[in-house]
C-alpha positions in Angstrom: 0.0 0.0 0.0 1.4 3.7 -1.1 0.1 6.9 0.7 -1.1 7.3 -3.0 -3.8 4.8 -2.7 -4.9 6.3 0.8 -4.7 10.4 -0.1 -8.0 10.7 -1.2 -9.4 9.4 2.1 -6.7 10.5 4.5 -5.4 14.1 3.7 -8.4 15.9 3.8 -8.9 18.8 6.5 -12.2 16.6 8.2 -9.2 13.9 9.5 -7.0 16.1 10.8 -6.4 15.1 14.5 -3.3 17.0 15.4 -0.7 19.5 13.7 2.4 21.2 15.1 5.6 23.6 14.2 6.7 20.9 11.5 3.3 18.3 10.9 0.5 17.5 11.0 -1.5 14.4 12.0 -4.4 12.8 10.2 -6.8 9.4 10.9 -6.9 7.1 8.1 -8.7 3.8 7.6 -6.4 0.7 6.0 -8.6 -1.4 3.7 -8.2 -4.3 6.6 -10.2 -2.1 8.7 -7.6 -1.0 10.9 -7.5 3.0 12.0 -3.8 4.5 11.7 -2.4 8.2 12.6 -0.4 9.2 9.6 1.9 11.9 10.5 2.5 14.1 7.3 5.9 16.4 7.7 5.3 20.2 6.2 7.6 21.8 3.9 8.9 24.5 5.6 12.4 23.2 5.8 15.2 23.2 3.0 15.3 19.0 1.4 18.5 18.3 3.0 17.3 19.5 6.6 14.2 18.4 6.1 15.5 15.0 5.5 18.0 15.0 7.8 14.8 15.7 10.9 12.6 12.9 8.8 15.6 10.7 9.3 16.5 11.4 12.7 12.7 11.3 14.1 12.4 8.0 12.2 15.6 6.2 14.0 14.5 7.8 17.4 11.4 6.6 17.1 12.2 3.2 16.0 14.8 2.5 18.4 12.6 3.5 21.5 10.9 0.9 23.5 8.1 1.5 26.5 4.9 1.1 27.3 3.8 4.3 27.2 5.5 5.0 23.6 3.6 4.5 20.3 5.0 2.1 18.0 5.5 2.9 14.7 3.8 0.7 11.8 5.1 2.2 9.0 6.8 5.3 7.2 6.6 6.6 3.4 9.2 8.7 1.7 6.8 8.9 -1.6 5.8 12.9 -2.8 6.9 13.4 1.1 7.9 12.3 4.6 5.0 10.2 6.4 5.1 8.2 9.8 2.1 5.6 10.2 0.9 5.0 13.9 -1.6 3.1 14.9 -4.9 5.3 15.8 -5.5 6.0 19.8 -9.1 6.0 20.1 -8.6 8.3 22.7 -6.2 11.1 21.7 -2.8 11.7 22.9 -1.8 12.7 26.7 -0.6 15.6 25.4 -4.4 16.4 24.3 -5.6 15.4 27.3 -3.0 17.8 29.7 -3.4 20.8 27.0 -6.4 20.5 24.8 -9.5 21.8 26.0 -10.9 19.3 28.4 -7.6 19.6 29.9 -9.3 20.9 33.4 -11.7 18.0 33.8 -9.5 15.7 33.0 -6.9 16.6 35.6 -10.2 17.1 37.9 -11.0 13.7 37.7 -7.6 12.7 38.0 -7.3 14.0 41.5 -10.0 14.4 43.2 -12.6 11.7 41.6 -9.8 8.9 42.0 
């Protein structure tokens, strides 16, 4: 499977689930049926440093290994820099500490426990 054969289903601004300084992060649906996070890398960098980040995120990533670490399932260097993740149902911790239920969450964390 290319990230050609899922752009028409994936890269469109209703799956976006998360962008940053250098990404963003949409939900895509494998033919299997499986949900996946496919982190697409912006160009704002120059090729070579671009690269360079792509290849250095990539090897961190990969060679990382905890519990509370995604693994990666995949990556694409075709029209682009992709990472594949599989899809948490229930967002990041980072949304959860800083998105906009951030308050109840920590709320419930605390004092509901």
């Amino acid at each position: 499977m290319f990230i050609k054969d899922l752009s028409y289903t994936v890269f469109v601004k209703g799956n976006v689930v998360g962008k940053g300084g250098h990404s963003e992060v949409y939900k895509g649906l494998l033919p299997g049926g499986q949900y996946i996070a496919v982190k697409r890398l912006m160009q704002t960098e120059s090729g070579d440093q671009k690269t360079i980040d792509f290849l250095n995120e990539l090897g961190i990533i990969c060679h990382m290994s905890h519990p509370n670490i995604i693994h990666i399932i995949g990556f694409c260097v075709e029209s682009g820099f992709y990472l594949i993740f599989h899809f948490l149902e229930h967002g990041s911790l980072a949304s959860w500490l800083h998105g906009k239920d951030a308050l109840s969450f920590i709320n419930n964390l605390f004092y509901n426990s």
